[in-house]
Kinemage of the C-alpha trace (Angstrom):
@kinemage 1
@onewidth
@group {chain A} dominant
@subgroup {mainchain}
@vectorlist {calphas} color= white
{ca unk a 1} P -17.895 -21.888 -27.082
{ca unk a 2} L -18.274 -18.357 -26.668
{ca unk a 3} L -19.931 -19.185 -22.853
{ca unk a 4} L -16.660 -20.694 -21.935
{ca unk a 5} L -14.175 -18.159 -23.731
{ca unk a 6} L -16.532 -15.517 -21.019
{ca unk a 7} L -15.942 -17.301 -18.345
{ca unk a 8} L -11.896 -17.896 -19.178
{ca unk a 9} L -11.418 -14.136 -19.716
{ca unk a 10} L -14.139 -13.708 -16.260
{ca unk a 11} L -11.619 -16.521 -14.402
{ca unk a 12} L -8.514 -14.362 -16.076
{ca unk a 13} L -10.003 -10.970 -14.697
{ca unk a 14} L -10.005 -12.141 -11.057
{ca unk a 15} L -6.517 -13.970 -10.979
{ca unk a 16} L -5.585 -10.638 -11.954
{ca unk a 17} L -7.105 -8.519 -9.577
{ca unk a 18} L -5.695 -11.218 -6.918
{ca unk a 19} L -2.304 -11.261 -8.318
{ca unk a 20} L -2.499 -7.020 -8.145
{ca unk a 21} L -3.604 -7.134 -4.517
{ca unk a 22} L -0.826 -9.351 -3.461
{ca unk a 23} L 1.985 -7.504 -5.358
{ca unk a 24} L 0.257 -3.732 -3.856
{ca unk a 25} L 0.600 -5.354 -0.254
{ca unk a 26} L 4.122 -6.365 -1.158
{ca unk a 27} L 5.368 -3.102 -1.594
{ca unk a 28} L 4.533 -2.363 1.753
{ca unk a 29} L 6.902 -5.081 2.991
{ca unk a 30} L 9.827 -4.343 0.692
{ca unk a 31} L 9.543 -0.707 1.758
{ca unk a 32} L 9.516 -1.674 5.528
{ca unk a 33} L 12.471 -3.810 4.728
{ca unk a 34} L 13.972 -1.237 3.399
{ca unk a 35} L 13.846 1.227 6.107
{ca unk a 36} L 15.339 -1.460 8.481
{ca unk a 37} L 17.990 -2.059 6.257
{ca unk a 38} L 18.703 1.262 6.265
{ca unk a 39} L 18.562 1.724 9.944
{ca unk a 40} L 20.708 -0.740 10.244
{ca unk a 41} L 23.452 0.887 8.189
{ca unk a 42} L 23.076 -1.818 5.662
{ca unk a 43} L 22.847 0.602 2.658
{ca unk a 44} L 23.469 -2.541 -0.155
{ca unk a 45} L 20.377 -4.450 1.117
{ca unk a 46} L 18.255 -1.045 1.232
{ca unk a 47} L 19.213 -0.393 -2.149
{ca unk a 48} L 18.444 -4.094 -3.383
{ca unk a 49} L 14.828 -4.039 -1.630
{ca unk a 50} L 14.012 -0.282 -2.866
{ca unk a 51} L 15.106 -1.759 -6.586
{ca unk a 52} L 12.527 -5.084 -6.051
{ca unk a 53} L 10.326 -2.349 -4.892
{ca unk a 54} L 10.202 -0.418 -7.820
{ca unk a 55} L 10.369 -3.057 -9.830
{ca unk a 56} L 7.134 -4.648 -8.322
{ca unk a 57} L 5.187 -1.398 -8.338
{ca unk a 58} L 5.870 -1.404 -11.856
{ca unk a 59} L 3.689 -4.638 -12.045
{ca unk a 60} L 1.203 -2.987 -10.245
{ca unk a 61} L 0.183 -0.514 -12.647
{ca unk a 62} L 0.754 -2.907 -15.682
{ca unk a 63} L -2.214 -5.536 -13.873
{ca unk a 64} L -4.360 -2.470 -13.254
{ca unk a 65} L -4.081 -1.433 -17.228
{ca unk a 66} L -4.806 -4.809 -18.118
{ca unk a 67} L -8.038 -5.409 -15.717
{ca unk a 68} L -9.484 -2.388 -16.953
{ca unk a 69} L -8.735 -3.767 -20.679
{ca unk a 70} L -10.296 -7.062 -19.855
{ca unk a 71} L -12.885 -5.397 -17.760
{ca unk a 72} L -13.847 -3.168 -21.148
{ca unk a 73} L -15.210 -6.257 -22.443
{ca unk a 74} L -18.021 -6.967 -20.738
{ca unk a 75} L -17.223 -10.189 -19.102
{ca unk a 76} L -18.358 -9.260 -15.410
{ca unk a 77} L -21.753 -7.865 -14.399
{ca unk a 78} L -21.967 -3.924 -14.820
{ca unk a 79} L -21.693 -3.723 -10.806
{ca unk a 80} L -19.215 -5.961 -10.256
{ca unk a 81} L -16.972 -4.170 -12.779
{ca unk a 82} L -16.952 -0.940 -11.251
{ca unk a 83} L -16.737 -2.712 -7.887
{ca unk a 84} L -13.354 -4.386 -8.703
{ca unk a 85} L -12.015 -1.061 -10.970
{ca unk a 86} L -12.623 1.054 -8.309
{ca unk a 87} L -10.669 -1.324 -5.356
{ca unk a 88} L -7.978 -2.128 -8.536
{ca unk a 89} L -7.397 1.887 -8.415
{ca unk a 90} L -7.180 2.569 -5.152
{ca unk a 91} L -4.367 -0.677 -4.465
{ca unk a 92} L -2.802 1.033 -7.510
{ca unk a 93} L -2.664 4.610 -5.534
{ca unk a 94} L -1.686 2.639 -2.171
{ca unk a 95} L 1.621 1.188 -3.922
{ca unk a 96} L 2.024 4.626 -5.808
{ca unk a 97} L 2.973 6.242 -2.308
{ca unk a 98} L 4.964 3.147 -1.535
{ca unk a 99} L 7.052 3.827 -4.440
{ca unk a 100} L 6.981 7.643 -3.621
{ca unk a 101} L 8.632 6.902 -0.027
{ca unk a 102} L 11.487 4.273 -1.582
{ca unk a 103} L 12.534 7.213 -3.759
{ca unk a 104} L 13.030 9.449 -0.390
{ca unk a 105} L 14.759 6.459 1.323
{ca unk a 106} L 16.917 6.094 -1.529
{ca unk a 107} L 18.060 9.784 -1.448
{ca unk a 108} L 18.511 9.161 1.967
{ca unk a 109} L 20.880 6.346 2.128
{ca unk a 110} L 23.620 8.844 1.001
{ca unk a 111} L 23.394 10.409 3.807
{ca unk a 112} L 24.133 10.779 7.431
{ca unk a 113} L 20.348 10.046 8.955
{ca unk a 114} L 20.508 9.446 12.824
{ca unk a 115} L 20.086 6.233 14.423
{ca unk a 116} L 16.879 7.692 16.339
{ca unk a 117} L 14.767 9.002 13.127
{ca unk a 118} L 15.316 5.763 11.487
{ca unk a 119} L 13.390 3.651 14.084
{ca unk a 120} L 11.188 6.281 14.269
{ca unk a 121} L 10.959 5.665 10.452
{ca unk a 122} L 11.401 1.824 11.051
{ca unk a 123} L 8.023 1.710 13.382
{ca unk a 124} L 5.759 3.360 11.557
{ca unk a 125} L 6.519 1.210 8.324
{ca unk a 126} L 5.712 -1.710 10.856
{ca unk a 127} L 1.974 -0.356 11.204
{ca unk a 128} L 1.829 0.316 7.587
{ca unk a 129} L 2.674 -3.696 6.764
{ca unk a 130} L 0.317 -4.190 9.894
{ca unk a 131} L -2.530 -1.987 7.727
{ca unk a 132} L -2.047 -3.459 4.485
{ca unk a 133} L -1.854 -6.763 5.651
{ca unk a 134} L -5.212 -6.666 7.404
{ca unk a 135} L -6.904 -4.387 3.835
{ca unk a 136} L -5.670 -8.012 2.345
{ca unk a 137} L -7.295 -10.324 4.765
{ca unk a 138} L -10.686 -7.766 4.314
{ca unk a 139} L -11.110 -7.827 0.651
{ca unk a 140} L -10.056 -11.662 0.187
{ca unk a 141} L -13.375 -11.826 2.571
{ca unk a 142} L -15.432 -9.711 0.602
{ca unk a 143} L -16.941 -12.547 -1.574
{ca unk a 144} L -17.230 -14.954 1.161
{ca unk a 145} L -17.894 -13.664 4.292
{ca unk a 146} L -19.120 -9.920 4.075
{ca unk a 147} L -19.785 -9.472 8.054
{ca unk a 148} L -15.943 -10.843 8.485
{ca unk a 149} L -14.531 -8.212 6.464
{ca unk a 150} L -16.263 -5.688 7.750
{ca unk a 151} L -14.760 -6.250 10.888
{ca unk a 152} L -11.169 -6.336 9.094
{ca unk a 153} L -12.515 -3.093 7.210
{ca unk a 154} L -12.641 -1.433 10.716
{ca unk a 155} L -9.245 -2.981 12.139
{ca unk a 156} L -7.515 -1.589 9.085
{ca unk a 157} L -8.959 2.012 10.779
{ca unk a 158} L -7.591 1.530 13.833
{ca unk a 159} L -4.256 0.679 12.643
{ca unk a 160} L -4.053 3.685 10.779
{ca unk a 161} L -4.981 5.758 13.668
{ca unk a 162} L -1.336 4.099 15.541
{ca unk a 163} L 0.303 4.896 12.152
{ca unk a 164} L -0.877 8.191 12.225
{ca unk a 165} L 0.664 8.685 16.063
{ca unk a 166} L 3.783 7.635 14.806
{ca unk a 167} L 3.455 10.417 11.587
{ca unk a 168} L 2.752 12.975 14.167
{ca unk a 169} L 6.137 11.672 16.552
{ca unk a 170} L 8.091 12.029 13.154
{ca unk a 171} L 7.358 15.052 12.894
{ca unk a 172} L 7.830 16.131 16.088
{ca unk a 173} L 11.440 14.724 16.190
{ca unk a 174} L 12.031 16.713 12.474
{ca unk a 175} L 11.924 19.922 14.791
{ca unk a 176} L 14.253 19.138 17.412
{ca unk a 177} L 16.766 17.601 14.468
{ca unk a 178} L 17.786 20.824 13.281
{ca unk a 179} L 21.324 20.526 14.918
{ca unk a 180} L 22.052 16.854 13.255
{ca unk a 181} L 20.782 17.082 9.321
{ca unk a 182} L 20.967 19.820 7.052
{ca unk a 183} L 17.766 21.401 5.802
{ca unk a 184} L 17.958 20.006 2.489
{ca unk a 185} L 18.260 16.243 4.456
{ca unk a 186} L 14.906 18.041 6.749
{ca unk a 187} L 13.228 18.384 3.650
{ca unk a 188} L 13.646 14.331 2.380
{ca unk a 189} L 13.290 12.898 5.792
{ca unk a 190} L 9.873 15.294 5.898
{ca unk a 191} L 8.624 13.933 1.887
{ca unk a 192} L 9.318 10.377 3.351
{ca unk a 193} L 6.848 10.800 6.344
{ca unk a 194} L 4.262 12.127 4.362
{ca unk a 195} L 4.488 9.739 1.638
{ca unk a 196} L 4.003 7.512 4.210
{ca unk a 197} L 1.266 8.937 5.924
{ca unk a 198} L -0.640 8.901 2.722
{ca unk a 199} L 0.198 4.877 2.249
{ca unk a 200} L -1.414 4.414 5.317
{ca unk a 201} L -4.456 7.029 4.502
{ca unk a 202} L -4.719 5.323 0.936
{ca unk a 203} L -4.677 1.547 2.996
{ca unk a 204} L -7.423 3.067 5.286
{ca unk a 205} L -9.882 4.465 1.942
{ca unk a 206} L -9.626 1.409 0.320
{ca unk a 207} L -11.095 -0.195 3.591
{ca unk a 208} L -13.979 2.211 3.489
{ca unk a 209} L -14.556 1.714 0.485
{ca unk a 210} L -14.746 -2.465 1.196
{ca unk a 211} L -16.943 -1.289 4.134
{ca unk a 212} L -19.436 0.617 1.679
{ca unk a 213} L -19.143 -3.103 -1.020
{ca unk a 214} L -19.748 -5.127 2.693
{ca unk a 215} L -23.140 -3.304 2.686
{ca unk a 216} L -24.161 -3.403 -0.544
{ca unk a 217} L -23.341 -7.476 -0.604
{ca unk a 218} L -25.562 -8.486 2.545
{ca unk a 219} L -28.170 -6.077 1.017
{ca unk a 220} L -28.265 -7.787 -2.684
């Protein structure tokens, strides 16, 4: 009896940790549907995918405090453990930023942004869905197929790298903008970018880090 309770709460542990990684990557798609919402001009659906947003972010950090409750109790091998709280934590700090950049986007929406910053906007959310979509594909490969997500690991780098060219286009559009938003609109549109740089720098150390577990896995 007590075997099988272990392996209910080990089987529980897991679902959990799959059920976080899904709902982390899905902030990355609300917030992208957000910004083209918002491009758009259609400030109602902006708001009502920055609200699901928040409201799955939330979720986010509620699984993470209850894997690292279940994971208290022993139920997983000692490595394993730290394996999953560490990758739990750093989804966790991914979908942080998400929620970070909704709250700019939401300021935003009252205001006057022009058509040109928001695709700017709009294509770099597309390579941070791109990047989190491929982190998902390389840890669901962790426990099957190390070499495979090791390869994902290292695509996950190279989107960041296009993210980051459109971070550093942002910013260089933010300078010649002076003459269309006010500085106080310069300083939101700026938070947004960053928060959003650090989505994709947060999607990109959680794929090192599944690089480093790749290693350790073929080496067991």
């Amino acid at each position: 009896m007590e075997k099988w309770f272990s392996q209910r709460r080990k089987s529980k542990v897991l679902e959990l940790a799959d059920r976080q990684l899904a709902l982390a990557i899905e902030t990355v798609n609300e917030l992208e549907d957000a910004i083209t919402a918002a491009s758009n001009k259609n400030i109602g659906d902006a708001k009502k995918q920055i609200e699901r947003l928040f409201i799955t972010e939330e979720e986010v950090d509620t699984i993470r405090r209850t894997i690292f409750e279940e994971s208290t109790r022993g139920i997983l091998p000692l490595s394993d453990r730290e394996d999953l709280m560490h990758l739990v934590k750093r989804l966790d700090v991914m979908a942080d930023h998400v929620k970070d950049s909704g709250r700019s986007v939401l300021l935003l929406l009252e205001v006057n942004i022009p058509k040109e910053l928001w695709n700017a906007y709009e294509l770099m959310a597309k390579d941070l869905v791109e990047c989190a979509k491929v982190l998902k594909s390389s840890i669901e490969k962790l426990g099957s197929d190390p070499a495979e997500a090791r390869i994902l690991s290292q695509k996950v780098d190279e989107v960041e790298k296009k993210a980051d060219e459109k971070y550093l286009k942002i910013k260089g559009l933010l300078l010649k903008s002076d003459k269309f938003v006010t500085p106080s609109m310069l300083l939101l549109l700026k938070d947004l970018v960053e928060s959003m740089e650090q989505v994709a720098d947060s999607c990109d150390d959680t794929a090192d880090y599944v690089r480093i577990l790749t290693i350790t896995k073929e080496t067991a």
